[in-house]
N, C-alpha and C positions, 0 to 999 in steps of 0.2 A: 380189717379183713372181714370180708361178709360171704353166708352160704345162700347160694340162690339154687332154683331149680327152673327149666326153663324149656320149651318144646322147639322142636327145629321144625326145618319145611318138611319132613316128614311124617309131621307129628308125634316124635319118638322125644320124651321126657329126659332129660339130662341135668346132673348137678355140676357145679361149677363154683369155685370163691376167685376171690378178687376187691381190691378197692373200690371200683364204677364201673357199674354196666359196658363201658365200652373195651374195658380190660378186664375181661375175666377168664381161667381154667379151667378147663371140664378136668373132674374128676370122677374114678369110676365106684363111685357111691351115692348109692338113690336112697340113704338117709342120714341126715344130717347127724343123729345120736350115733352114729358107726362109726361116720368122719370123726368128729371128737374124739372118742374115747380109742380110736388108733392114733391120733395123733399125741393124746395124753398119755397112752401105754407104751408108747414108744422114745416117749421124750423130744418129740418133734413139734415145730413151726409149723401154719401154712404156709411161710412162707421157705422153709425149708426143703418142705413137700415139694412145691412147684419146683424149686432148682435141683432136687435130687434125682426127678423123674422129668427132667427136661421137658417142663408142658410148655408148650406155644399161645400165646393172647388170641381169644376171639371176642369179636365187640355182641354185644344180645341187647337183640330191640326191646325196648322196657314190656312192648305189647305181646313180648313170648312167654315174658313170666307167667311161672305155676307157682302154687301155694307151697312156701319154704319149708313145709314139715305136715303131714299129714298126722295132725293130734288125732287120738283117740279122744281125748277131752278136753276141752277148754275150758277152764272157771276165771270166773272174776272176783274183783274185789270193790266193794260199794263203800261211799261215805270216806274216802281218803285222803278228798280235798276239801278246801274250804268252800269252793265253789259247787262243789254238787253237794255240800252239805244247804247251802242255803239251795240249790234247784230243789231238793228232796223235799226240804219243808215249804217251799214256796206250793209245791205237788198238792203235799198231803193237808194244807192248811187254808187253800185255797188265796195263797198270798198273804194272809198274816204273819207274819215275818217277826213276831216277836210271843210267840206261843213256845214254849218249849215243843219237842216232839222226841219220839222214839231214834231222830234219825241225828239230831244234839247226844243223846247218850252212845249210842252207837260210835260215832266219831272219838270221843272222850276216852272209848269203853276201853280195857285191856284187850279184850277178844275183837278181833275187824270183821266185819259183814264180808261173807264168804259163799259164793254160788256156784251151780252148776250154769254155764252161760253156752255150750255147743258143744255137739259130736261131729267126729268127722264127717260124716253127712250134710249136718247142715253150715257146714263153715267153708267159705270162699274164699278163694283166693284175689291178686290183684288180678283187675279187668273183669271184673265178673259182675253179675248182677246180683244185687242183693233186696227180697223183698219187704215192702211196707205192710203191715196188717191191714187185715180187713174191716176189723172192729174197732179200729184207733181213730181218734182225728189229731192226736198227736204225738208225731211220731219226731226222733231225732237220731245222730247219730254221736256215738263216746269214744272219741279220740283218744285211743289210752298206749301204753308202754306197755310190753305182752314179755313174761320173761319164760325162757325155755325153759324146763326142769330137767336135770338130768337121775342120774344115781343117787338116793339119799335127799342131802336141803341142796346141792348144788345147783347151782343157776349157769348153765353152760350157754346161753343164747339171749339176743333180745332181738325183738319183734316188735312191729305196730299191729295194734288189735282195731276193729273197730264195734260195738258194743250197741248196737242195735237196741234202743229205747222207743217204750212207749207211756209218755210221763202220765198222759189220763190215766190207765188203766194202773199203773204202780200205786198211783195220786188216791184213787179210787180209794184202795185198800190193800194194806202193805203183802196181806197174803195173797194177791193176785202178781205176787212178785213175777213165778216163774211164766205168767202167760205176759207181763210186760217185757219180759226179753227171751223168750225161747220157743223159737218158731222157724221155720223153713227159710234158709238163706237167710238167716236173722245176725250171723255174723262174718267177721274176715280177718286176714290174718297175711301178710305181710309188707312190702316183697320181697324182702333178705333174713337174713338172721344175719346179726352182727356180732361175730367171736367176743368172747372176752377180752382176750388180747387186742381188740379192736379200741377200747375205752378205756381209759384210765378209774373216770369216775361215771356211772352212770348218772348221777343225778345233775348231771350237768347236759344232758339230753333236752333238747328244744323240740316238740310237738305244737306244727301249723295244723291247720284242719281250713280248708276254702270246698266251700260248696256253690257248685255255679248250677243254674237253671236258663235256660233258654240262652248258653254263652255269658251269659250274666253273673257276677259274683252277688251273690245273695247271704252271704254271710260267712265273716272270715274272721278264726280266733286262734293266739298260740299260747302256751303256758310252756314251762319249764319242770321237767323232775323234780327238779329241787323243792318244789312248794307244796310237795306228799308228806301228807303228815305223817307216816308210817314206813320205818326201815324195807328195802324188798327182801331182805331176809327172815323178818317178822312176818310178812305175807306168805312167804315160803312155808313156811314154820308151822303156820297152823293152816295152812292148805293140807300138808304131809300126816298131821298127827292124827294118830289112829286109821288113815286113811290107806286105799289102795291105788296110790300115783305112778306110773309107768314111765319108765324115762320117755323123753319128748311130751309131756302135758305140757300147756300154754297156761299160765296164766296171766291174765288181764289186772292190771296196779290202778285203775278207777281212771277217771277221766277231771282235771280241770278246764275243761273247755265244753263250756254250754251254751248254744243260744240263744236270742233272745225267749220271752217266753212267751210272746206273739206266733213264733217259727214253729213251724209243721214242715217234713220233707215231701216234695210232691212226684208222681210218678216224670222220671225224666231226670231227675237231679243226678250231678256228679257228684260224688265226695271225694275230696283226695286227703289223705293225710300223710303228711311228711315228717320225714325228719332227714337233717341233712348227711350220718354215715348211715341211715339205712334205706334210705329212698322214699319213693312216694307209694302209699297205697289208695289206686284210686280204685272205683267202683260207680255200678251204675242201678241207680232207684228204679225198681220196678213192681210189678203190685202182681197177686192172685187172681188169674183170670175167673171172672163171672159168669 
């Protein structure tokens, strides 16, 4: 079961759950953190909800989707695959590949790499435009698994994130971290939230990522949950410590899917990222006008 939010021909905002877009509930809660924790305080199903309150099917074109939770903040989490462990140092080493680096001990380390990655400002939704820097000549996008926080380490939601990189400027120098990812329309975030009760095991989560240009597939990569070298409760864990997280925070679980290291995204690119119970989150490459 997944919570979507979605605008009509009126453009009036509505939440809704449901298995697929073409069968879903409107419900009357315009946030996803209320939905839950009525339905936990009460001892109830969504799917119980729907037959108790006799709701009727309506199908929502994927192109109405609104952004599934309007965070106050989204952080991420860096260095949790194998694969952006070797991107990271291929960045900062200029392709020697057999240099130790800061971003080998990170990986290793008991403590995981932990950032501030967007505010609700600048995080979009699906269908939306998301912009490239001005200052980058390479830029990419981080397919990742985005888990909702609720009350305490609870993990009441999971989302697709997309995590807006810019490998020069990271490459450059690791303290130019926050101007390599945080910037205007620099991230995104759904198109569903998929229940708990939705999945059994999350690490068995499959994330595509196909970027097309000019209609053209121009680079297409999937990885799996499972190959995170780090519990998502261990990300929880020290997201929360000492920290002041508000139920609905997003965080972002790092991205195995990089590509090539030729690949720059150019203004006009699609990105969609999928996964097959939460949907696709696409988005469209646009730049800062001059």
């Amino acid at each position: 079961m997944k919570f979507i939010r979605f605008k009509d021909q009126e453009h009036i905002v509505h939440s809704a759950i449901g298995q697929t877009f073409s069968e879903m509930y409107v419900v009357p809660f315009d946030n996803y953190v209320n939905f839950y924790y009525y339905l936990k305080e009460n001892a109830k199903t969504a799917e119980m909800y729907i037959k108790e309150n006799s709701l009727a099917p309506v199908s929502i074109e994927e192109t109405a989707l609104e952004i599934p939770i309007e965070a106050d903040e989204v952080w991420a989490s860096g260095v949790t695959y194998m694969k952006s462990r070797e991107a990271r140092n291929y960045e900062a080493t200029n392709g020697k590949l057999d240099v130790l680096t800061f971003y080998d001990k990170v990986y290793d380390a008991e403590r995981p790499e932990i950032f501030l990655k967007s505010t609700a400002r600048r995080t979009q939704g699906p269908n939306k435009e998301l912009l490239i820097r001005s200052d980058s000549n390479w830029q990419i996008p981080e397919p990742e698994l985005g888990l909702v926080i609720g009350e305490g380490e609870e993990i009441i939601g999971y989302t697709l994130g997309n995590d807006m990189s810019c490998r020069d400027i990271e490459g450059e120098n690791p303290l130019y971290l926050p101007q390599a990812k945080v910037w205007k329309k620099s991230c995104s975030i759904g198109p569903a939230i998929l229940m708990p009760t939705g999945i059994e095991n999350p690490y068995e989560l499959s994330i595509m990522c196909t970027i097309s240009r000019e209609h053209e597939v121009v680079f297409q990569g999937s990885a799996s949950v499972s190959q995170l070298k780090r519990k998502l409760e261990e990300l929880v864990k020290f997201l929360i410590r000492d920290n002041d997280i508000v139920p609905g925070t997003v965080l972002l679980t790092g991205t195995c899917i990089v590509p090539d290291n030729d690949f720059t995204l150019a203004v006009g690119d699609v990105i969609d990222i999928s996964s097959k119970p939460i949907g696709t989150l696409k988005n469209y490459v646009g730049s800062f006008q001059k």
